[in-house]
Backbone bond lengths (Angstrom), bond angles and torsions (degrees), N, CA, C in turn:
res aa  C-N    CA-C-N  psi(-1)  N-CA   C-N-CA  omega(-1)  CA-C   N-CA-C  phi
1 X - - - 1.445 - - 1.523 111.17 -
2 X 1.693 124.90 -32.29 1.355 126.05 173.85 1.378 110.92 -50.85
3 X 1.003 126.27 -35.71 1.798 143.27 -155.24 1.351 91.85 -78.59
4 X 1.140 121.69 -46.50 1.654 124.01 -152.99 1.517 108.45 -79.29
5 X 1.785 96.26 -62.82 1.396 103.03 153.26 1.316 121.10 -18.04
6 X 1.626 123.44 -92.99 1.193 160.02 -173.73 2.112 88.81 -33.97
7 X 1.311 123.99 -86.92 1.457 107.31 158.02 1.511 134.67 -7.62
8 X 1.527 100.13 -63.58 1.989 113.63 -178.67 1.548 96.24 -60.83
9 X 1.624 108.94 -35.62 2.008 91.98 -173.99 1.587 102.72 -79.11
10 X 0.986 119.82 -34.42 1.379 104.21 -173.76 1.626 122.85 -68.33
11 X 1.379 131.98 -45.26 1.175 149.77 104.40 1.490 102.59 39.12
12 X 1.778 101.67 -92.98 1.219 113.44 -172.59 1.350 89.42 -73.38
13 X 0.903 172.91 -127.19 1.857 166.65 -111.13 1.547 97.18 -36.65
14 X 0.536 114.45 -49.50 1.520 106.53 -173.38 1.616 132.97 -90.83
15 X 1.638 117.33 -25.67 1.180 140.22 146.18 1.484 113.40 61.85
16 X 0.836 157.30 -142.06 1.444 174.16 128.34 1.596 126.02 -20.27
17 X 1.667 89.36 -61.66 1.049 94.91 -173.16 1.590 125.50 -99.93
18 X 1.216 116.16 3.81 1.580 143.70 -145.34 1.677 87.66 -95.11
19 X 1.798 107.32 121.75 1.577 100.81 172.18 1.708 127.16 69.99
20 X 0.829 124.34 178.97 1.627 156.49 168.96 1.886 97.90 -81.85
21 X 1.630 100.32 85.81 1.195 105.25 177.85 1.288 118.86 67.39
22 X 1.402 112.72 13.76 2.049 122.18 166.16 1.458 94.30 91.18
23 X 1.212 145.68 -50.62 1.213 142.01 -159.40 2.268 114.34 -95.27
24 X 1.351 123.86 152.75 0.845 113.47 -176.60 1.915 96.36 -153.49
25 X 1.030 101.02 150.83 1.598 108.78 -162.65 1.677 107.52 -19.06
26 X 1.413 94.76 -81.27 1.750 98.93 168.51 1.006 135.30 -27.85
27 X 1.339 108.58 -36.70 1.554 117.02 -168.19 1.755 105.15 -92.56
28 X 1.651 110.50 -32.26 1.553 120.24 161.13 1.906 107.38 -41.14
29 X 1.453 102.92 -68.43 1.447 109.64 -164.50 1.260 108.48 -71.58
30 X 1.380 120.50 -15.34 1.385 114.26 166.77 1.758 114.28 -61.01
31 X 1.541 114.08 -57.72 1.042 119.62 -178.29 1.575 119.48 -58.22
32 X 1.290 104.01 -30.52 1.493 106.64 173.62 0.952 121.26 -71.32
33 X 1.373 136.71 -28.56 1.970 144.82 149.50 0.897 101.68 -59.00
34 X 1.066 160.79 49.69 1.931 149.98 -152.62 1.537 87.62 -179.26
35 X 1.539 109.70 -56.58 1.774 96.50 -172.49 1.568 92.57 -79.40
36 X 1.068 131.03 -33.28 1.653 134.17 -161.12 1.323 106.41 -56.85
37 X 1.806 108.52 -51.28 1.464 101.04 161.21 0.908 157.18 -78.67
38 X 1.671 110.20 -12.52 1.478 128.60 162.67 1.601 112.32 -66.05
39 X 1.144 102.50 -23.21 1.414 102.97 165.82 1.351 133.89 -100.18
40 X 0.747 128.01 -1.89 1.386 151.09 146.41 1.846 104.95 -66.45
41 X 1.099 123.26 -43.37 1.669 129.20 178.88 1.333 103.86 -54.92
42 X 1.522 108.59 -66.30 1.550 129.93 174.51 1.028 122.56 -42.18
43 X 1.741 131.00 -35.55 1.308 130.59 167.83 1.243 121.26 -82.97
44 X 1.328 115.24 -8.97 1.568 114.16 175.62 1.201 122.20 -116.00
45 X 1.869 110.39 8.64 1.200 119.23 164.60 1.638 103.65 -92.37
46 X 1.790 118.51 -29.39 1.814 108.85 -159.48 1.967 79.79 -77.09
47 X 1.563 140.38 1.25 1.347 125.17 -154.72 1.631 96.53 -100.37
48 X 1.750 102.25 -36.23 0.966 119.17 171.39 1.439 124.67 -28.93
49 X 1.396 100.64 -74.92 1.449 133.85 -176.08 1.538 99.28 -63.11
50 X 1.053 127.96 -66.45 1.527 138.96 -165.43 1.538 95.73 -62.91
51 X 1.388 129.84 -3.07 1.028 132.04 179.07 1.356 122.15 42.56
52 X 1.528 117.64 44.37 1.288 151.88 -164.50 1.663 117.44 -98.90
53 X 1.141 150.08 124.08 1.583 141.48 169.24 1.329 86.86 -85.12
54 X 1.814 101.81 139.87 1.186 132.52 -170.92 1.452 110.36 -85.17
55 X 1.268 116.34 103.30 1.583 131.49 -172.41 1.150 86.01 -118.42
56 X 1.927 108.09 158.34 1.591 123.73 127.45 1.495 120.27 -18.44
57 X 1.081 98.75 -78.79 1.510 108.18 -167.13 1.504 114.95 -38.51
58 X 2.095 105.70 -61.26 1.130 96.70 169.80 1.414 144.74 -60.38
59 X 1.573 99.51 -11.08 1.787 118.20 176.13 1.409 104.97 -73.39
60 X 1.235 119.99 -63.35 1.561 114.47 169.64 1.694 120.62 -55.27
61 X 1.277 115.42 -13.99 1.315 100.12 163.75 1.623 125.08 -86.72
62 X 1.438 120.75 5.46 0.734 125.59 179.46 1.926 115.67 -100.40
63 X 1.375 88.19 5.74 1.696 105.10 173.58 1.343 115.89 -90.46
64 X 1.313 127.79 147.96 1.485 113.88 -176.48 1.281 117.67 -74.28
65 X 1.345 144.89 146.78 1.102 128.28 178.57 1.467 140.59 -45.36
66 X 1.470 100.96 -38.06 1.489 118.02 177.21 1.626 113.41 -77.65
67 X 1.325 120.43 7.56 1.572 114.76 179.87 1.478 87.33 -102.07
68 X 1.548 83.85 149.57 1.925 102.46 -165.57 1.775 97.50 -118.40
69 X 1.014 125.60 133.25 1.635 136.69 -167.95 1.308 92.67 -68.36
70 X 1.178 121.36 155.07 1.781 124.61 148.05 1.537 106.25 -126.47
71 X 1.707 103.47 152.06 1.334 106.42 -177.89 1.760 106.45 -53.87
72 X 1.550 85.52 162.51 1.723 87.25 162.26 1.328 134.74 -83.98
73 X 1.389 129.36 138.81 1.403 117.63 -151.82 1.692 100.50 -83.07
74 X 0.996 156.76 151.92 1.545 167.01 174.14 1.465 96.27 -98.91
75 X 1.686 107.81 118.68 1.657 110.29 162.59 1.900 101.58 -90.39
């Protein structure tokens, strides 16, 4: 629920009119740690429940089949 929050404030901070299309580097990588961890929550809550130990394997099975990985980008 912090994650989501943490999203809705940034969101609203930035609004419409905020920046070059509302968003600005910081405020990008902010949101992207925000979804990173809500998703990260989500996979270790469906492992939870499914009463599953949290592997690779089982993390990628929780991807649809047809999504294709891309390398990771290097800053």
């Amino acid at each position: 629920m912090d994650a989501a929050l943490f999203i809705e404030q940034i969101v609203g901070e930035v609004g419409p009119a905020g920046g070059a299309g509302g968003f600005d580097i910081a405020t990008t990588e902010r949101v992207t740690a925000a979804f990173g961890n809500l998703a990260a929550i989500a996979i270790q809550a469906a492992h939870d429940v499914a009463g599953k130990e949290l592997t690779p394997e089982n993390v990628m099975a929780l991807m649809p089949v047809s999504t294709s990985l891309q390398p990771a980008v290097e800053k």
